[in-house]
Structure formats: C-alpha cells, structure tokens
C-alpha positions in Angstrom: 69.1 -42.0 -53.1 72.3 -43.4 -54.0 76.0 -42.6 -52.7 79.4 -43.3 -53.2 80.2 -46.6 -51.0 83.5 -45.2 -50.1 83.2 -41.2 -49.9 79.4 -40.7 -49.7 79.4 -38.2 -52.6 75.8 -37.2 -54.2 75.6 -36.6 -57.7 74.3 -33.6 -58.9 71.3 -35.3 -60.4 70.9 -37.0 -56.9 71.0 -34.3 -54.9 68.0 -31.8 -56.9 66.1 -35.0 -57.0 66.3 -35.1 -52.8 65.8 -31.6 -52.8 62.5 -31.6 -55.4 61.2 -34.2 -53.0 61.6 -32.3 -49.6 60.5 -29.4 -51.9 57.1 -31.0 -52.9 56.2 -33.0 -49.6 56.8 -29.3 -47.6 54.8 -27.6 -49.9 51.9 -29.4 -52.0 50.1 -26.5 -52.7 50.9 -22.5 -52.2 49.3 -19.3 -52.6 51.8 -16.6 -54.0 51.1 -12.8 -54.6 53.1 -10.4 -56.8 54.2 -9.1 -59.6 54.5 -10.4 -63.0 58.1 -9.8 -65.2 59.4 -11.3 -68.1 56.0 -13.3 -69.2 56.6 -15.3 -72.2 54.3 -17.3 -73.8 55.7 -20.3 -75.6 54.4 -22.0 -79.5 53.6 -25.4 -77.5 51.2 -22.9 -75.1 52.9 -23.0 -72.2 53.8 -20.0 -70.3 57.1 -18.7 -68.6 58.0 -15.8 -65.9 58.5 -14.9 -63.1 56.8 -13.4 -59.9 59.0 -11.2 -57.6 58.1 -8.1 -55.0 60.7 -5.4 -53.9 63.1 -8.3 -52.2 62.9 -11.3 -54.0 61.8 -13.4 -57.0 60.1 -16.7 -58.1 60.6 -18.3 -61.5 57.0 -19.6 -62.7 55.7 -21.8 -65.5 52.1 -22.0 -66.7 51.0 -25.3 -68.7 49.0 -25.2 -71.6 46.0 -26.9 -70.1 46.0 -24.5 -67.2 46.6 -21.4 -69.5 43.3 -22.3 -71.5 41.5 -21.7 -68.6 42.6 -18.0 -68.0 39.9 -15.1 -68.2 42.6 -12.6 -68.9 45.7 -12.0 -70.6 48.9 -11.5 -68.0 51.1 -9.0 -68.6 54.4 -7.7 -67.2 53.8 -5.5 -64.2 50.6 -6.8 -62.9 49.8 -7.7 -59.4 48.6 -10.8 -59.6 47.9 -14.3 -57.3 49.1 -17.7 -58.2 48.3 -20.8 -57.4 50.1 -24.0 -57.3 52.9 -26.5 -56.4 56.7 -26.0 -56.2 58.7 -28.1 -57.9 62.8 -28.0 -59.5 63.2 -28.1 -62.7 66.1 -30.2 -63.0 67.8 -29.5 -65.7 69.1 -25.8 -64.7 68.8 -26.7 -60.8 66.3 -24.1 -60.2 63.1 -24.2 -58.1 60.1 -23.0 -59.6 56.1 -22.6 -59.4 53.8 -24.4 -61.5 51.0 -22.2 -61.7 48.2 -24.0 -61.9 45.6 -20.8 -61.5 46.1 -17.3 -61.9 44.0 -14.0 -60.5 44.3 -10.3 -60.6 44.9 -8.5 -57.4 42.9 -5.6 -57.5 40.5 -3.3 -59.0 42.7 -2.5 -62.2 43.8 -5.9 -62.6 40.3 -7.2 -62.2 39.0 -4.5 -64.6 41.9 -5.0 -67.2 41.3 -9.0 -67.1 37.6 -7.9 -67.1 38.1 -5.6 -70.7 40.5 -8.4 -72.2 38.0 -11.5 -71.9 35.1 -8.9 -72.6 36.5 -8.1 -75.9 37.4 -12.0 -77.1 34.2 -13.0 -76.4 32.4 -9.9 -78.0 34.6 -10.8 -81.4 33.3 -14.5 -81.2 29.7 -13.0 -81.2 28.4 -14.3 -77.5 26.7 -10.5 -77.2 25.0 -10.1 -80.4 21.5 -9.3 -80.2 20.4 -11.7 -82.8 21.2 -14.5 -80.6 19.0 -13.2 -77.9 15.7 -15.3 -76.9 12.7 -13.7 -76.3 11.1 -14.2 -72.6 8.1 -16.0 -72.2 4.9 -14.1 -71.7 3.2 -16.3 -69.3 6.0 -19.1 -68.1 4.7 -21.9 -65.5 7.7 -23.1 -64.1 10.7 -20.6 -63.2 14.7 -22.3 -62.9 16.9 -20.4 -60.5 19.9 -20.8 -60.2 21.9 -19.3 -57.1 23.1 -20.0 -53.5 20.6 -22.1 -51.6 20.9 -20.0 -48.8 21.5 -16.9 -49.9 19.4 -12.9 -49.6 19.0 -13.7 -53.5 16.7 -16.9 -53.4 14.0 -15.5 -50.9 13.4 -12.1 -52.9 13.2 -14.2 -55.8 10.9 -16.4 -54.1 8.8 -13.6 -52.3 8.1 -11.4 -55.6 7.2 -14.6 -57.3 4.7 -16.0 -54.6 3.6 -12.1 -54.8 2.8 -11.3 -58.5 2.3 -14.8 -60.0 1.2 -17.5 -57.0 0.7 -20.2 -59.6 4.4 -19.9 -61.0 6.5 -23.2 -59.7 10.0 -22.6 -58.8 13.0 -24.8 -59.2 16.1 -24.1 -57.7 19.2 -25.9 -58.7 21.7 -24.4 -56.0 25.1 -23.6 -56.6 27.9 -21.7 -54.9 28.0 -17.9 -56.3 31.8 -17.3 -55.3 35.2 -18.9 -54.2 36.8 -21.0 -55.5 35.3 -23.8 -58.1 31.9 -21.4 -58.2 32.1 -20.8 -61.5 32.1 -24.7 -62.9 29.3 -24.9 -60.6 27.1 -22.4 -61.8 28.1 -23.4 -65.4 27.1 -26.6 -64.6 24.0 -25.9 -62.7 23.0 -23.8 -66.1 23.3 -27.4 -68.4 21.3 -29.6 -66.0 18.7 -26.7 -66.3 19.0 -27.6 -69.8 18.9 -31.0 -69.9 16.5 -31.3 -67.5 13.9 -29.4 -69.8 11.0 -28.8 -67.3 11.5 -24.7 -67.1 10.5 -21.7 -69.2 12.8 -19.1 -67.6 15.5 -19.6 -65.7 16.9 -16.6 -63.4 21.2 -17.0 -62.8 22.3 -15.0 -60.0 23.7 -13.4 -56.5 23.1 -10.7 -54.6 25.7 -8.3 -54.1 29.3 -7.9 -53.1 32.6 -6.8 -53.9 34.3 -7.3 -57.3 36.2 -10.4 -56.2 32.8 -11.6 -54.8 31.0 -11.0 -58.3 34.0 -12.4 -60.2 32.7 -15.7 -61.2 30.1 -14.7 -63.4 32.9 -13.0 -65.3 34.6 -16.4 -65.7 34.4 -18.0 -69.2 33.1 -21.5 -68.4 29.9 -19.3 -66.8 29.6 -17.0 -69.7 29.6 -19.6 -72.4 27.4 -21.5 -70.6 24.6 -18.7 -70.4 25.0 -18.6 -74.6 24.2 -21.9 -75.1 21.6 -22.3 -73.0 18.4 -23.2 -75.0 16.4 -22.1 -72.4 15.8 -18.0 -72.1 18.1 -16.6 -69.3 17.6 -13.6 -67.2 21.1 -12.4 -65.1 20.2 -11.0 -61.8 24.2 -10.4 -60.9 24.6 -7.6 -57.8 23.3 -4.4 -57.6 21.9 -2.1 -60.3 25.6 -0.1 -61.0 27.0 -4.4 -61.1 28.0 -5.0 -64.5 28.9 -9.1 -65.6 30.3 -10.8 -68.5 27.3 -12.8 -68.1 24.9 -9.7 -68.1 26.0 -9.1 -71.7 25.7 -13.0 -72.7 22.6 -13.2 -70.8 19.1 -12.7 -73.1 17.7 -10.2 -70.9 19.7 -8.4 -67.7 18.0 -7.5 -64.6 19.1 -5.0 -62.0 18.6 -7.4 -58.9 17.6 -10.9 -58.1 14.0 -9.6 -57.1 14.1 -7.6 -60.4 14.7 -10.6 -61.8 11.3 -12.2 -60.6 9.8 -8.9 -61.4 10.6 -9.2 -65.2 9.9 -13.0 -65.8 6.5 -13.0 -64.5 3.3 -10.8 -64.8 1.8 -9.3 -62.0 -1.5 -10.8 -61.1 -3.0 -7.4 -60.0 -2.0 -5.4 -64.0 -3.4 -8.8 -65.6 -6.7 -7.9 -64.0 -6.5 -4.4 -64.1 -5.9 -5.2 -67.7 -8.3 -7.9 -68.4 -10.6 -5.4 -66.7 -9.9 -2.3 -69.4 -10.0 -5.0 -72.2 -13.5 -5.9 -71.6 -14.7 -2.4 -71.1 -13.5 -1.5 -74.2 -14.6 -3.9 -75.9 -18.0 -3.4 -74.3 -17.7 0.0 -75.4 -16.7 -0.6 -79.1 -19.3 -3.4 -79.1 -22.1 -0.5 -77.9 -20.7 2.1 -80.5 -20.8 -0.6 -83.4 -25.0 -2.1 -82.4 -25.6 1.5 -82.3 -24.0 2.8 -85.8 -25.6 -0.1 -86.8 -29.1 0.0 -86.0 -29.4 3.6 -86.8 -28.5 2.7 -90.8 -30.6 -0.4 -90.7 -33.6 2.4 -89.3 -32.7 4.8 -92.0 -32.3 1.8 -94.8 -36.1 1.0 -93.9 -37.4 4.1 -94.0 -36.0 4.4 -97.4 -38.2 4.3 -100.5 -36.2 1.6 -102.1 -37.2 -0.8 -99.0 -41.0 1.0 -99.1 -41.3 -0.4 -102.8 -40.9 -4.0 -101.4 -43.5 -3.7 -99.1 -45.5 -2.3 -101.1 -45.7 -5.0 -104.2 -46.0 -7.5 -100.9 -49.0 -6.1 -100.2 -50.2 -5.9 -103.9 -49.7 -9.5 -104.1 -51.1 -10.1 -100.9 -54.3 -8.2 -102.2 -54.3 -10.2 -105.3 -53.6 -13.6 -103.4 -57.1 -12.7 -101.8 -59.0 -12.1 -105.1 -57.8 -15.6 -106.5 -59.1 -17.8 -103.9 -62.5 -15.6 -103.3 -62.4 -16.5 -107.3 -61.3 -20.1 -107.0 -63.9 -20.4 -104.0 -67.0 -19.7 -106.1 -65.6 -21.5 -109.2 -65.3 -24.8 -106.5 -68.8 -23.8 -105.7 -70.1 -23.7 -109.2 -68.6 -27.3 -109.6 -69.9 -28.5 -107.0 -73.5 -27.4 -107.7 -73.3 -28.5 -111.6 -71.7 -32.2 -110.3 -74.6 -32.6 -107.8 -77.1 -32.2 -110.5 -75.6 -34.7 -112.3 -75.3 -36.6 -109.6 -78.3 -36.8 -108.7 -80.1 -37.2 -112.9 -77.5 -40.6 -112.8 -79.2 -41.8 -109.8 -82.0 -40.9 -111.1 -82.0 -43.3 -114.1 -79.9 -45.6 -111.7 -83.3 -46.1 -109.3 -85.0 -46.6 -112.7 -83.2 -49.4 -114.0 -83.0 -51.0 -110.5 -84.7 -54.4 -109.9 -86.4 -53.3 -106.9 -88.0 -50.5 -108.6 -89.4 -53.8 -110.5 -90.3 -55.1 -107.6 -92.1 -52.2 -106.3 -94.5 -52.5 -109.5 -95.7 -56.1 -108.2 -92.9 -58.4 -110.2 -91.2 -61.1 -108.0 -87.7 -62.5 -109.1 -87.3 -66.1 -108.9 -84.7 -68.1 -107.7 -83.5 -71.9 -107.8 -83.1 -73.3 -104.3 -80.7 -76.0 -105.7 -77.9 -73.1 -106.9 -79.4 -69.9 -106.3 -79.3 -69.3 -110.3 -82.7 -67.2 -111.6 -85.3 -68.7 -113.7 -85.8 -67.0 -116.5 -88.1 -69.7 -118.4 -90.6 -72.4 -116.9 -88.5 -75.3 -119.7 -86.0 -74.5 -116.6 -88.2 -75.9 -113.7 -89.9 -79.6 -113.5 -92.1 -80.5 -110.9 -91.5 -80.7 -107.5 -88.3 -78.2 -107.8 -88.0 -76.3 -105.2 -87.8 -72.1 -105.8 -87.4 -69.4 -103.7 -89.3 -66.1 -104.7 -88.2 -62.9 -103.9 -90.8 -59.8 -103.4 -90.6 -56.5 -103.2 -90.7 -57.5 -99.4 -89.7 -60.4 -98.1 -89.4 -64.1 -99.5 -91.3 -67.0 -100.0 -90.0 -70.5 -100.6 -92.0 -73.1 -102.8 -92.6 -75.9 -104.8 -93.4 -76.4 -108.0 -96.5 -78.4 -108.4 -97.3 -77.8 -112.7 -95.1 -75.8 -115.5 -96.9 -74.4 -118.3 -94.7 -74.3 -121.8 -93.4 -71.0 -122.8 -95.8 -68.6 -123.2 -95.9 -65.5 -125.5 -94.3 -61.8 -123.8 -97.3 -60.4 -122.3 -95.9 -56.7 -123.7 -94.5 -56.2 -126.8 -90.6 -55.4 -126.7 -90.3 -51.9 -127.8 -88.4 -50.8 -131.3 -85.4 -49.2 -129.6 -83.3 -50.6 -127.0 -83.0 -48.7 -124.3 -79.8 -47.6 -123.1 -78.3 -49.9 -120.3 -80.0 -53.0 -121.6 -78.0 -53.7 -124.2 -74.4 -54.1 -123.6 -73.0 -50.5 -123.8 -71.0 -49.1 -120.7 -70.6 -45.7 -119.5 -69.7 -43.9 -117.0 -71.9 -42.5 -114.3 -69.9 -39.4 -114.1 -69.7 -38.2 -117.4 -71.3 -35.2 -118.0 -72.4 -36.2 -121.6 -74.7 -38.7 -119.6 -76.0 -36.4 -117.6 -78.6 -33.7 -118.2 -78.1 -31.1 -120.6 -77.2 -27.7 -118.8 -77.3 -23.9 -120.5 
C-alpha cells in the first residue's frame, strides 16, 4: 500500500483496497439469513439486492454462473440464506456479498421454490408419461443408490434377500442431504449408467424433514433421473413425501422397502402362481381329451365311419376268394407241368445212350484221344480202344478190322425227331402230350 512520503495520505483507491483485503482474509466464507428487497436481475444474468432484517442491511450480488444453479426464483420479501464471501466493490466504496448459493428459510419458501422449479421442469416435459420406462419383470441385478449407512439400504436389502434371494444388489453410496448431496446423488445416478450391469435401480432416503429431503428437489438430481437409460424407481421419505424426483422418476414408491417391494417378485406369489397355472392348465387339458374323445366315440359309431368298415371287410372277404382261386389254379399248373414233365423225360430216357446200352450195345472209344469209333476204316491193328458197357469198361486191342460192312437194320423212312438236327424245348407244351 502506498503513501505520501511526506504527509502519509491514502488515496481513496488505496484505502478500499486495504480494507477489501482485511475484509476478505476476516471473512472467507459467511452464512447470512434474511430477507430479500430490491432483487434485480440483470441482461448479462447476474443478480443484484440486498438482504436486511429489522436493524440492518447487506447489499448482495449473484453471478451468472451461480444464478444458473438456483432451484427457485427469489423474490422480494422472502426469508432466505446466502452463502458466500464479502468483498468491496470498489467503485462506489461499498461492501457487499457475493452470493455464491442461495436457500429458502422455511416451509413457504421451500414450498414456493418447490412450485417454481416444479413448474419449469413440467413445461420442458421431464414428467410426461411418454417418457416413462417400463420396469423389468424379472431383473437380476438391482442399483441402489442411497446413504451407505443409512435405515434405507438395510430394508432395501432385507425385502430383497426376502422376496427374490437370487436378485444381486449394487449399491453406489452417496450422501442423501447437506450440502454437495445433490451432485452426488446425480452423479452416483450416471456411473449407474455408465456402468451398465443393472436392470433397476432404486434412488433414495428414508425420511426427514423438508430441509432433509431437499436434495432430491434440486435440479442436477432431477435431470439426472430423466436421462437415465436405465428404469428408475424413487423411494424418497415417507408415503405423504412428495419429490421433484418422484415426478421425473419412471415409477414412485412410497418407501425405500416399497421400493424393493415393487422391483422384484415375491418368490412365494411366483409359486403360488406357477402352482394355479399348472392346475389350470391340467384342468383345461382334462376338459379338452375329454370333449374330445367323446366326438371321436360318437364320429365312430356313426354310419358314415360304419360304411368304411364295412367295404373293408367286403374286400377282406373277396381278398380270401382270390387266393383260394389263385391257389387251385397254381395247383392245376402244377399238376398239368408235371405231366409234361415227366412225358419229356420220358422220350429223354429213350433217346439216351445208356438206354442203348441196356439193350446189349457197347460204345467205343479211342484210347489215343478219347474220340468214338464210329467205322472200323478208323482203327488199324494194334490200336488200342476202350469199350464202354452198360456196366463198366474194358480196355483192348485191336488184333483184325474187317472193311465196312452193311447196317445190320434197315434205317427207317422217317427220321425220327431228335436225330436230325431240329431243337426244341423240353418245356414246351406243344412237345409234350396232348391234354383235353
């Protein structure tokens, strides 16, 4: 701080800098209460007025990125509480609060602030029904978020161990009032999010006063809740407890153990239920076999199924007259082919050369080749032959051939058939003997 070297005289601009120093070193950061006159808030966004009670007044200014952050809108004449740092604003000399947080003091205030943010966010749409997500019927893993040690996590945790043992839980704790709760809880709500792994998630606190409850009334929390991609059920106080984040929330319960209630299925109605499915079933099952088989019984016993049966049995009959028929005719065959059969073999044994043989002829044979000798020009002396009788065989020698020699019988006039070089068939019937 500079001086005049010869009287020591301050400058007006030195001395409310001195005093702005002592001001903010003595008090970095105040809590005031009172009442709110001549608010004002500027184009740029920031805000001016004053706070004062029955004695005394404080001039206050607002900045625009601390006035985003407000839940309500002030107004002149309400009690409220603001937080902050003193400063001097220089330029007029004065001393003055730079409100860094406001708050209602009281259950009007709190209500009023309550109405004014309730009724911005309903015009943006955050409490439409269209944007509310169905809850899952049968979720596996439950997200709470809520004090760590609070009444709220153990009856969440005790109805869900109770109705639905196989349910996991994950609890992302966060502080449910004072200051900074809210950006916690809104917070705690996106890492739910990001983190992907729940069905459900339950956001909540058990209950309290109004100031207690106020921080899921605060925007940050509210918006939060709306985008959240994963269905959220509000579990905020008692059952009379009303939140802003009730009305953003896709479904409201009455209580944290409410809460559990809602999200999960009791194991106890799934069996009772299972158990009435299946006996219905059993029962509408019975009912149907049994409508059934009585108009299957009646479509038999009709004449128009009768009439089937009957030509089956016609044909059946007829079936049995046909092979008795094609039985004899087989037999017949049989008979008439043995006959011929046997007239074939008959002439067969005729023409055979043992027959020949029987009859005192021998057949003879060339020992050289095996050929037969069928004229003595074919033999000289001392051949060797082999004769062949009607039983047994003798092997000789030829000692004298005679010349050819007349046929001792005469050859008839007609040849007979098989000795000349006609063929036929053994089984023709035109060979065979002549039947009537």
């Amino acid at each position: 701080m500079g001086t005049d070297a010869d009287t020591g005289i301050l400058t007006v601009t030195e001395l409310t800098a001195g005093i702005r120093t002592l001001l903010e070193e003595a008090f970095p950061y105040v809590s005031v209460s009172g009442e709110i006159s001549n608010y004002k808030r500027h184009a740029s966004g920031h805000a001016y007025f004053s706070l004062k009670d029955d004695r005394s007044q404080l001039r206050c200014v607002m900045w625009r990125s601390a006035n985003r952050k407000l839940t309500f809108e002030p107004e002149d004449g309400m009690e409220i509480l603001a937080q902050g740092v003193l400063s001097v604003y220089e330029v007029q000399g004065q001393y003055q609060l730079v409100a860094q947080r406001l708050k209602p003091v009281g259950a009007g205030a709190l209500q009023a602030a309550f109405e004014r943010l309730k009724a911005r966010l309903e015009q943006e749409g955050l409490f439409r029904e269209e944007h509310k997500k169905p809850l899952p019927s049968f979720p596996e893993r439950v997200g709470v978020v809520t004090s760590g040690s609070g009444a709220a996590i153990r009856d969440i945790i005790q109805v869900l161990r109770r109705r639905a043992p196989w349910v996991s839980i994950i609890l992302r704790p966060a502080p449910v009032q004072g200051e900074g709760a809210a950006a916690e809880i809104a917070a705690a709500i996106e890492e739910m999010n990001d983190y992907g792994e729940v069905d459900v998630l339950i956001v909540g606190r058990g209950g309290g006063s109004v100031e207690d409850l106020w921080a899921f009334n605060e925007e940050a929390v509210v918006r939060a809740v709306f985008k959240s991609r994963i269905p959220v059920v509000s579990a905020v106080g008692h059952e009379t407890d009303y939140t802003l984040t009730d009305f953003a929330a896709d479904h409201r319960a009455p209580t944290p153990s409410g809460a559990a209630e809602i999200v999960v299925r009791d194991l106890r109605e799934l069996k009772d239920r299972s158990d009435g499915v299946v006996r219905r079933l059993c029962g509408g099952m019975a009912a149907y076999m049994d409508r059934h088989r009585q108009r299957v019984a009646a479509l038999v016993s009709s004449y128009g199924l009768r009439r089937p049966v009957d030509q089956i049995g016609q044909y059946a009959q007829f079936t049995d007259e046909l092979t008795r028929r094609l039985a004899d005719r087989c037999f017949h065959d049989h008979e008439t082919r043995g006959q011929t059969v046997s007239g074939l073999a008959g002439r067969l044994q005729a023409l055979s050369p043992l027959s020949v043989l029987e009859r005192g002829y021998a057949v003879c044979h060339r020992a050289s080749d095996g050929g037969v000798v069928r004229s003595a020009d074919e033999l000289s002396v001392n051949d060797r032959v082999n004769v062949r009788l009607r039983k047994g065989e003798a092997f000789c020698r030829v000692e004298h051939v005679r010349g050819r020699a007349e046929p001792l019988v005469a050859a008839p006039t007609e040849k007979r058939r098989g000795e000349t070089g006609e063929s036929f068939n053994l089984f023709d019937e035109s060979n065979g003997p002549e039947t009537n």
